[in-house]
Every structure is written in C-alpha cells, then in structure tokens.
C-alpha positions in Angstrom: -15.3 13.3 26.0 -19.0 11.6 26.9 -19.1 7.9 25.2 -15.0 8.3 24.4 -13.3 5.3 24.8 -9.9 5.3 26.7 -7.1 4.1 25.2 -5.2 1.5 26.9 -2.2 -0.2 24.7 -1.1 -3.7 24.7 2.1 -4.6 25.8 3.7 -4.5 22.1 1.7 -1.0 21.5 3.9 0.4 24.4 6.9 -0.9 23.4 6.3 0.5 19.8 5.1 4.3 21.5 8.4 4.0 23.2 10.5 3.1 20.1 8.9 6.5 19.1 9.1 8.7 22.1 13.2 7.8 22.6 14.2 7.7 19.0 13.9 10.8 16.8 14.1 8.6 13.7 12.3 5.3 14.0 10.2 3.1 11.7 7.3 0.9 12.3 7.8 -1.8 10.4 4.1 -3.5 11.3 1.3 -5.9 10.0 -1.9 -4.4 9.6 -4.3 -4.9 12.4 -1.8 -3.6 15.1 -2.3 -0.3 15.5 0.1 1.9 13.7 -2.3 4.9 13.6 -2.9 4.7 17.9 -0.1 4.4 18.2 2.0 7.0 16.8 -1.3 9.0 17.7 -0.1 8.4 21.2 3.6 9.3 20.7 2.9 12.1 19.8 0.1 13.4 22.4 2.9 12.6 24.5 5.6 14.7 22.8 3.3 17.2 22.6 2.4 17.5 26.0 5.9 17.5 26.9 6.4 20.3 24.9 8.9 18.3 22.5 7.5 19.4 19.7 5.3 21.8 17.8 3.5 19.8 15.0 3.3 16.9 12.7 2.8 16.5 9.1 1.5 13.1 8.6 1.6 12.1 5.0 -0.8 9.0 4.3 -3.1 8.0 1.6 -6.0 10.3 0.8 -8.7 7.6 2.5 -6.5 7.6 5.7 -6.1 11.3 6.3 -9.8 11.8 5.7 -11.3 8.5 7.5 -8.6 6.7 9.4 -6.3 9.3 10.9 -9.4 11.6 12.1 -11.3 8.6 13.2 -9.1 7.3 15.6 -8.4 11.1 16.9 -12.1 10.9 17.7 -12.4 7.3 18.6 -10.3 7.7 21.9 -10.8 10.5 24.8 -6.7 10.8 25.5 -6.5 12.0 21.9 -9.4 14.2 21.7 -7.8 17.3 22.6 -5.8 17.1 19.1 -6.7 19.0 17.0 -6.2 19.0 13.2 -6.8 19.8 9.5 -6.8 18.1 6.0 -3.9 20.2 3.3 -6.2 19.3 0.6 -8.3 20.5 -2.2 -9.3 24.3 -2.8 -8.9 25.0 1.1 -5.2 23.3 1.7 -3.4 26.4 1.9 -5.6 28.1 4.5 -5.6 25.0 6.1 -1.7 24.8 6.5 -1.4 28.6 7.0 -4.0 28.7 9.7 -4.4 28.7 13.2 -2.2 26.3 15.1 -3.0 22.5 14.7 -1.0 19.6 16.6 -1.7 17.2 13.1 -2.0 17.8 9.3 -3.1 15.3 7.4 -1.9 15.3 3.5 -1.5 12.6 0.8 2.1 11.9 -1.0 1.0 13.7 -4.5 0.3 17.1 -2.9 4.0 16.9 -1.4 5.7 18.8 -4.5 3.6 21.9 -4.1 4.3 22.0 -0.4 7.3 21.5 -0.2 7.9 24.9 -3.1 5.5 26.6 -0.6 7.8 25.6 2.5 11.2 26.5 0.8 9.9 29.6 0.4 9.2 30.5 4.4 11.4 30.4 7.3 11.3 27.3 9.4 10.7 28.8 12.5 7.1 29.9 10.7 6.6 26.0 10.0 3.5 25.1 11.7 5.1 21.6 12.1 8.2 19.9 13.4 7.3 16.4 12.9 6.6 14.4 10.2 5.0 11.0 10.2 4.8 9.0 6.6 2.0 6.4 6.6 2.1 3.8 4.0 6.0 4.7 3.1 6.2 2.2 0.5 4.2 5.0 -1.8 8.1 6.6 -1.2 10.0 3.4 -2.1 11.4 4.9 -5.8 14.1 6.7 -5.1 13.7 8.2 -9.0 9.9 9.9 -7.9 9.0 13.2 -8.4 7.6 12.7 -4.7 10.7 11.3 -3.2 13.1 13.7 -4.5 11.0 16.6 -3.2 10.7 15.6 0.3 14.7 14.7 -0.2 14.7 18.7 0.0 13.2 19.4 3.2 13.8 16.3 5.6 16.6 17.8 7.5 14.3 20.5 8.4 12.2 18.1 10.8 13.5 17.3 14.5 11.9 14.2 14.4 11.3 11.5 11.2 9.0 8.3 11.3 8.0 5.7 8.8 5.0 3.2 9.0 4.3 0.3 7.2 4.0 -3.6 7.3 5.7 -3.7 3.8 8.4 -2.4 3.2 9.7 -4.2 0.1 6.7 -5.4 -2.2 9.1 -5.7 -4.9 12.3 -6.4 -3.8 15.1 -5.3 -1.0 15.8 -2.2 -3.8 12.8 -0.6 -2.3 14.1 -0.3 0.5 16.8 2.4 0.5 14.9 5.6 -0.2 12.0 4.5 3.1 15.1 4.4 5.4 16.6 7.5 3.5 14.0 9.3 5.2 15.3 8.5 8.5 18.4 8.8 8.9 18.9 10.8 5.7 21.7 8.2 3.9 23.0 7.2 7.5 23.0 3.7 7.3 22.4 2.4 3.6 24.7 4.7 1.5 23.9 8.8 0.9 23.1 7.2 -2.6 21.5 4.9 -3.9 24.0 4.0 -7.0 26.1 3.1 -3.1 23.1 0.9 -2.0 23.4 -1.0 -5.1 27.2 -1.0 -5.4 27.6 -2.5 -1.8 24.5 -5.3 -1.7 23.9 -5.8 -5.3 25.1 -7.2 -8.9 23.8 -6.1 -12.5 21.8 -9.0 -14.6 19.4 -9.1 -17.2 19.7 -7.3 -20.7 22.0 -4.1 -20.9 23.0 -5.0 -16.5 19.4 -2.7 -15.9 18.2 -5.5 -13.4 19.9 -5.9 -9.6 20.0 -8.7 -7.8 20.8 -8.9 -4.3 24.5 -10.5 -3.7 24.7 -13.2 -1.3 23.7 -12.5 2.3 22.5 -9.2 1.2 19.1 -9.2 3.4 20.9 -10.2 6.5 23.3 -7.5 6.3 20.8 -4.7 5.2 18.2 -6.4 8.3 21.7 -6.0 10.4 22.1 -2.0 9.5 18.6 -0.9 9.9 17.6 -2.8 13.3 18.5 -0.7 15.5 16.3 2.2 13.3 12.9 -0.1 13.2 10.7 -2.1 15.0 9.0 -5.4 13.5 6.2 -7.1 14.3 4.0 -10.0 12.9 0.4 -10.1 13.3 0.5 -13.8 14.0 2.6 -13.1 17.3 -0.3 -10.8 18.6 -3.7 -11.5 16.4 -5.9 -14.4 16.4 -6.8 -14.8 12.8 -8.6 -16.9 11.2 -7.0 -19.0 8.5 -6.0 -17.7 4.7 -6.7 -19.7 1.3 -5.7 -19.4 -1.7 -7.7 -20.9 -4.3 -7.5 -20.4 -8.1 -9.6 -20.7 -11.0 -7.9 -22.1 -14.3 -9.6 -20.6 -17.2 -8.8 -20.6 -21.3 -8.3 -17.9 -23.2 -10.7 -18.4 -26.4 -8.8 -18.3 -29.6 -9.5 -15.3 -31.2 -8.2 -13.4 -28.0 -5.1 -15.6 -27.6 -4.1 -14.9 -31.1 -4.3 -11.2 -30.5 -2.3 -12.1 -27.1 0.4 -14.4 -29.3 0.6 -11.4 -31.8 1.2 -8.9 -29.2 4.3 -11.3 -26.9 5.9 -11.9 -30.0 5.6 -9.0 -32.2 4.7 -6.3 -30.8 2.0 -5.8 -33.0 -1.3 -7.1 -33.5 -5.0 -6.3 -35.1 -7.9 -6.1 -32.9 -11.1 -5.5 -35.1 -10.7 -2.2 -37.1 -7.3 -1.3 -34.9 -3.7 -1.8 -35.5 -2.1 -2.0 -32.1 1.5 -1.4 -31.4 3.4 -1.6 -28.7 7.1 0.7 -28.7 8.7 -2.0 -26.0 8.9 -5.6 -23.9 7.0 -3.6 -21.1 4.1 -1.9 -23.1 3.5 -5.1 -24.9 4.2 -7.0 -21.4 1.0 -4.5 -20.5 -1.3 -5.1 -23.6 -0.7 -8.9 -23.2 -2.2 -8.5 -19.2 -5.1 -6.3 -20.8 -6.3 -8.7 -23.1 -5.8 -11.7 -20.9 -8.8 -9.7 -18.6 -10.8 -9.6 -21.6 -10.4 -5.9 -23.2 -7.7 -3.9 -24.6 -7.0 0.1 -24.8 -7.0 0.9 -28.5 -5.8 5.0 -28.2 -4.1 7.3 -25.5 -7.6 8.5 -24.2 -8.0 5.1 -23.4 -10.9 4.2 -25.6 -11.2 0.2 -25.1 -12.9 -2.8 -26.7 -13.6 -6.0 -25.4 -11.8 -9.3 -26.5 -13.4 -12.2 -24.8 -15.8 -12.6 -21.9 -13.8 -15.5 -20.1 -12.8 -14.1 -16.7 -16.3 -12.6 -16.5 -18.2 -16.0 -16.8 -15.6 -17.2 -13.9 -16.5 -14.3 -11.9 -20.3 -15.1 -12.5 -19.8 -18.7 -11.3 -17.9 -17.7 -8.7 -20.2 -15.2 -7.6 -23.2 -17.8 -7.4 -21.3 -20.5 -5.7 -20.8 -17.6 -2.7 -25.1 -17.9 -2.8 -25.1 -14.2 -1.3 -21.6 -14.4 1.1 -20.3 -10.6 0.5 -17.2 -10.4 -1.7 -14.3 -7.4 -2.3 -13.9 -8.2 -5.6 -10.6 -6.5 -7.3 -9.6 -5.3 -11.0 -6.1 -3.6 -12.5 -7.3 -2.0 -15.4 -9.7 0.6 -15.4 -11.8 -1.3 -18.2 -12.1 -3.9 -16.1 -14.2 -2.3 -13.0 -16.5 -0.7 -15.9 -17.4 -4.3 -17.4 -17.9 -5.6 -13.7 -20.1 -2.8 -12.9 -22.1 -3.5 -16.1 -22.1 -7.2 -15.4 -22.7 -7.4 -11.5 -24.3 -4.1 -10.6 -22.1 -3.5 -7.5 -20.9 -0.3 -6.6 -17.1 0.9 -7.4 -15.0 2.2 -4.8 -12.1 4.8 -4.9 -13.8 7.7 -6.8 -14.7 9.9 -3.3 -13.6 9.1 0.0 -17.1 10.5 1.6 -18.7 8.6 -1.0 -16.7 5.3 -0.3 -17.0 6.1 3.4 -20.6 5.2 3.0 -20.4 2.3 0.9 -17.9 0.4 2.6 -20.2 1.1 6.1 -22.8 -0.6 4.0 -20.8 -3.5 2.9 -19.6 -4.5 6.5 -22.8 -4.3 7.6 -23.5 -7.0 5.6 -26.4 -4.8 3.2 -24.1 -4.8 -0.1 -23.3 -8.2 -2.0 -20.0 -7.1 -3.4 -17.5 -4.5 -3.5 -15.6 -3.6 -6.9 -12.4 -1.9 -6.7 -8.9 -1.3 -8.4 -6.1 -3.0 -6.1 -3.6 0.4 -6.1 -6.3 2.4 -5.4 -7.6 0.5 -2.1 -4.3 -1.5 -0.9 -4.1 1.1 2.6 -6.3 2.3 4.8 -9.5 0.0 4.3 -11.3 -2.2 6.7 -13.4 -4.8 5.3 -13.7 -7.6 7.8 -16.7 -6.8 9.4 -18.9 -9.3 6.8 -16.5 -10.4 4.4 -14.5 -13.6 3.8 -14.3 -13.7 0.1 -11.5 -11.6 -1.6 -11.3 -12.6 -5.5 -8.6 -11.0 -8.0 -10.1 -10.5 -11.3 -6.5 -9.1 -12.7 -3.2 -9.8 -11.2 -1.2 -6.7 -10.4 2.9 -7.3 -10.2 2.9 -5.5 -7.2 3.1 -7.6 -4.7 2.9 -4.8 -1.7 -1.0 -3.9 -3.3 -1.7 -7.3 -3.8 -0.8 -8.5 -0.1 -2.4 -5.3 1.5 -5.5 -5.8 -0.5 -6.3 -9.1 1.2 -5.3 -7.5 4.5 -8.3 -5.3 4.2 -10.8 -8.6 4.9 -7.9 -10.5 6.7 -7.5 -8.8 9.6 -8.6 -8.7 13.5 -12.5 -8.9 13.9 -12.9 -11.3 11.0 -14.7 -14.0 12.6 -15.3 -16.0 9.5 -14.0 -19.6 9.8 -11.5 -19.0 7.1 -10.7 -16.2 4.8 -10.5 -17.2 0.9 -8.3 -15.4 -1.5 -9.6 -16.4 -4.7 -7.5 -15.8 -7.8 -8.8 -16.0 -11.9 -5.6 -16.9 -14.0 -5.5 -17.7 -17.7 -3.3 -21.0 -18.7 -0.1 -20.1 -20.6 0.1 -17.1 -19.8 1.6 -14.6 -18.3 -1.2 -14.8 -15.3 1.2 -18.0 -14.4 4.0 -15.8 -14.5 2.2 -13.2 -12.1 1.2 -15.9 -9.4 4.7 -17.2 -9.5 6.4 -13.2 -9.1 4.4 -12.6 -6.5 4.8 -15.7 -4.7 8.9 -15.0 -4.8 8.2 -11.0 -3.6 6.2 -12.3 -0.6 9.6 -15.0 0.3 12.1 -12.2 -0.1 10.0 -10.0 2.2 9.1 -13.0 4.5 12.5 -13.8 4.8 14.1 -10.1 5.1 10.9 -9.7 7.9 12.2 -12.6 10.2 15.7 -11.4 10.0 15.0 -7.9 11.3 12.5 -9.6 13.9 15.4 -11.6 14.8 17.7 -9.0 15.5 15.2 -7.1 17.4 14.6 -9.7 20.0 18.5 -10.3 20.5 18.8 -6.4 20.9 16.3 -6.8 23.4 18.1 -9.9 25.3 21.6 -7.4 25.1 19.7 -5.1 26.9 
C-alpha cells in the first residue's frame, strides 16, 4: 500500500461507476483518455465488496491484459487488494482453474477454446460471474468465429459490460452484435438479418452492401441510450490541437503500370512473377500493396519491392522533424521490414514485455521513432509522453484502427502545442479513395456519437 496512490474519480468517472454498479448490462461508450479501465476497476471492487458478485472475465487486447489492466490494479491502493491472473499461453488453464481471483485477464482469440472448456463444467464451478469486454469493437462481426462463441455462453453471466470510444469504425452495421452482448438481442433485433431489415436497404452489386435508411442513427441512438453512456474527451480533456497534414507523392511509372494492370485486369507482371488476383477485393488489396512500394508475390508472403516513393517521403519527413520523436505506422507487413531496414527504429507488436520496454523508452524521449502496424497497436498504448508526430505510411480502411492510432499520442498529458497527424498518399489512386472513406466513417460515427450524447443528457434532465 506504501507510495499507492488513492483513487479519487471526477465527477463524470462517478457517474460512469454508477452506470455500472445499477445496471447489469451497460456500455461505456468513451473517448480514450477517460478512464475506462479505473473505472470499471472501481465498479467492480465495489460489487465485489458487496458481495454482488464472484468474478470477472475481462476480455481486452493482449497489450491491455498484460500492461494496462494490471497496471492500474497496481497503480491505485483502493484496488490493490484485487487480485488476478492472465488465461494465456502454456499456463492459461491453471491460471483459470486455480485458486480464486476477483479478475482474469484474456484476449478475444483465446475466447473459442474457453468457451469449449466452460461448456463443459457447471456454472456454479465458474470462477467468474462477470464479464467485462475491453475494446468491443474486436466483437463488431456478427459472422466471427469469436462472436458466435461467446454468443454461446453470455446468458450464463449475471452481469454484461462493453467499453469502447468506437463503436462503429465502419459503419452503424457494426453496431448490432457489441450491443448483442448486452442485452442479448433485446433492443436491436435477436438477429442480425432483423437489424438490417428494420434500419437498412440493399445497394451495390448483387444488394451485398447496406445502407442505413433514413433517420436510421437517430432511431438506433434512441434504442440503445438508455443501455450506454457517452462521453467526449473534449467535454472533460484539455487537449492540445489535432492536424492533419498530407504529403502528395507520384507513383513512378513502372509501379503504376503494375498498379493500372492490377485495377483493371486483375492481372499483372512484376519482374519474373505473374500476379493474379481471383476478385475486386484481392486486386483492391494488391493495388494498396504496390501503392506502398512492394507487393506479395506467393501465399508465404514472399515480397518484392516496386518503387521507393513513400520511403523518400518518409525520409524527408523524418529530417524536417530534426530529431522530434515520431510513431510512425505501416498496413502491410512488408512495409515495417523496409522501414526497419531504412530508419533503424525498433518495431513494436511482436512481445508485449518486449514493447513494454520500448515504448518506456520512446516517451522518455531516448528513441527517435516508433514503427508499428496500425491493427496491431490501435488499443491500449500510451504514447504522449514525448511525441507529437504521428505519420501513416499505409492507409488502413478501418477507420476505428486509424482513429485509435492517433489517440495513442493524442491524448491527456500531451503537452505539445499541437499534435500532427501526417498522412503519405499517392495521386490517383486509391490512397484518395482511403482519405475520403475514412473521412465519411469518422461523420457517421460523429454524428451517431452526438445523438446518443444527446439523449443521454435529456435522460438526465427527465430525471
């Protein structure tokens, strides 16, 4: 306890540990830098103490449940006397199967293998009653191997919460299976082919592509309200400002004829290789792969380089920073090798105990750079200690990755005068089709965000 800190919430902290304490289903629907982990950390030290419940399974991204959930256990004295394991790697059954722990941490692709292991024992002999799913966006296809397997066991829990400050990073669509873990079909349809019926119409080729109908977000914001609880950072947070910047580059010839070959046929020679893509989105992939400057050539991934464009824009941009730290971010996994090879930074996301170290390094300010993949670090990272530079070598289509990614330098305790969000994008391409997708996810969310805020606050007035 000696050299704990105490935790005291804010004002909007207790309101959100409250949410959780009187509600056995509730989502946080919150911006990073508020405190998602304390507080659900302190709902349930209450509930436990109260003898409400018996356990928690908190699901979260393998870097949270070995850096961020233990941390702030540690961090604070009122949640020191929780104790708790990691259900991972060669020890995770003995770890669930153990002595009695208030918290088990595991990440979203071990879930199949527990849940067979669970189905097979009597709930009573469930070391947990709780579950807590961090990040629940990594549950947003209701088609996943992951998604359906949990589907199995959810009615099992006495108490069901979500977390996440984005909940649609592609669309309202991803919404229905996150809330489905609520309520269990409750309030958006037992189905999803319902969800879709009821707030959506078929488009595109074959009718494959839904689009929300008129009024759509409003009504969904309407149905889940009384279930969540949103907040903006903005409302709470000083921050400094964000920029967007973007460097225009050209794609040399010889790489955009390979890139013209592969949009309009599907097929295209790249030294000794003949490279064919089966569909639109394979070759939709290719094309993105050679506008970074290298291609795969085989199903083991072998690569080869196309052009060195992006990597002489990264070079200038790297010297125009004159030593300023930068999280610089990639898509494919050719790309972090040829920005290893070029700017001898380390790459992040291999070990958490090994990135635990370098990213201690690289907000105190003794690192230059950090190289990483944008899926692979878009949760549980904080990066704001010494940087103000985030640069997107590749564009991912995912907006939810892309807008947490610069959340992990944009955040409380930057104290830079501004944060830049520098992005590399090839003309005529689809780089400009990218920008402009992900600029139309983050309105749609934006939009659906305010509505459910809205609704909160009159809630609030009502009562």
């Amino acid at each position: 306890m000696n050299g704990l800190k105490k935790y005291t919430p804010h004002d909007y902290q207790k309101q959100a540990i409250a949410k959780m304490i009187s509600q056995a289903c509730a989502g946080l629907l919150l911006d990073p830098g508020l405190g998602k982990t304390s507080i659900s950390l302190a709902a349930l030290s209450l509930l436990k103490s109260k003898k409400l419940i018996k356990g928690a399974l908190i699901i979260a991204p393998l870097r949270a449940c070995y850096n961020v959930w233990p941390a702030e256990v540690e961090k604070w004295q009122d949640f020191a006397h929780m104790t708790y394991t990691i259900v991972h790697d060669e020890d995770k059954w003995d770890n669930l199967w153990g002595p009695q722990r208030d918290l088990y941490f595991m990440n979203p692709e071990g879930i199949q293998a527990l849940v067979e292991g669970l189905q097979a024992t009597p709930v009573s002999e469930w070391p947990f009653d709780v579950i807590v799913i961090d990040e629940s966006t990594k549950f947003k296809s209701a088609a996943s191997k992951r998604f359906k397997a949990l589907k199995k066991i959810l009615h099992r829990f006495r108490r069901r919460y979500i977390l996440t400050g984005t909940p649609t990073p592609n669309g309202l669509l991803d919404l229905w299976s996150q809330i489905y873990l609520l309520d269990l079909g409750g309030v958006l349809g037992a189905y999803i082919t319902h969800y879709k019926a009821m707030y959506f119409y078929s488009s595109g080729f074959g009718g494959y592509t839904f689009l929300p109908r008129e009024h759509a977000d409003e009504e969904i914001a309407e149905r889940i309200a009384p279930l969540v609880m949103r907040m903006r950072r903005e409302d709470y947070l000083k921050l400094p400002p964000l920029i967007n910047t973007y460097a225009w580059v050209d794609l040399p010839p010889d790489a955009r004829r390979i890139y013209k070959e592969l949009e309009d046929h599907f097929l295209a020679e790249v030294g000794d290789d003949i490279l064919l893509a089966p569909n639109a989105a394979t070759a939709g992939m290719k094309c993105r792969q050679v506008l970074n400057g290298a291609i795969y050539t085989n199903a083991e991934h072998d690569w080869v380089a196309v052009h060195d464009a992006k990597l002489d824009a990264v070079k200038d941009y790297v010297e125009e920073l004159s030593g300023q730290p930068l999280f610089l971010l990639y898509e494919f996994d050719h790309d972090g090798q040829r920005l290893e090879e070029l700017l001898g930074w380390p790459r992040i996301g291999k070990s958490p105990k090994k990135d635990a170290e370098l990213i201690k390094a690289f907000n105190r300010g003794l690192l230059p750079g950090l190289i990483a993949q944008t899926s692979s670090v878009s949760h549980a990272l904080n990066l704001q200690a010494a940087c103000a530079h985030v640069c997107f070598f590749g564009l991912t289509w995912n907006f939810g990755d892309y807008d947490q990614a610069i959340q992990r330098v944009w955040r409380q305790g930057n104290d830079a005068l501004r944060v830049i969000a520098h992005h590399i994008v090839i003309r005529r391409s689809l780089d400009e089709v990218v920008i402009r997708a992900l600029n139309g996810k983050e309105k749609v969310q934006t939009a659906f965000m305010e509505h459910i805020r809205r609704l909160q606050n009159s809630l609030l007035v009502v009562k």
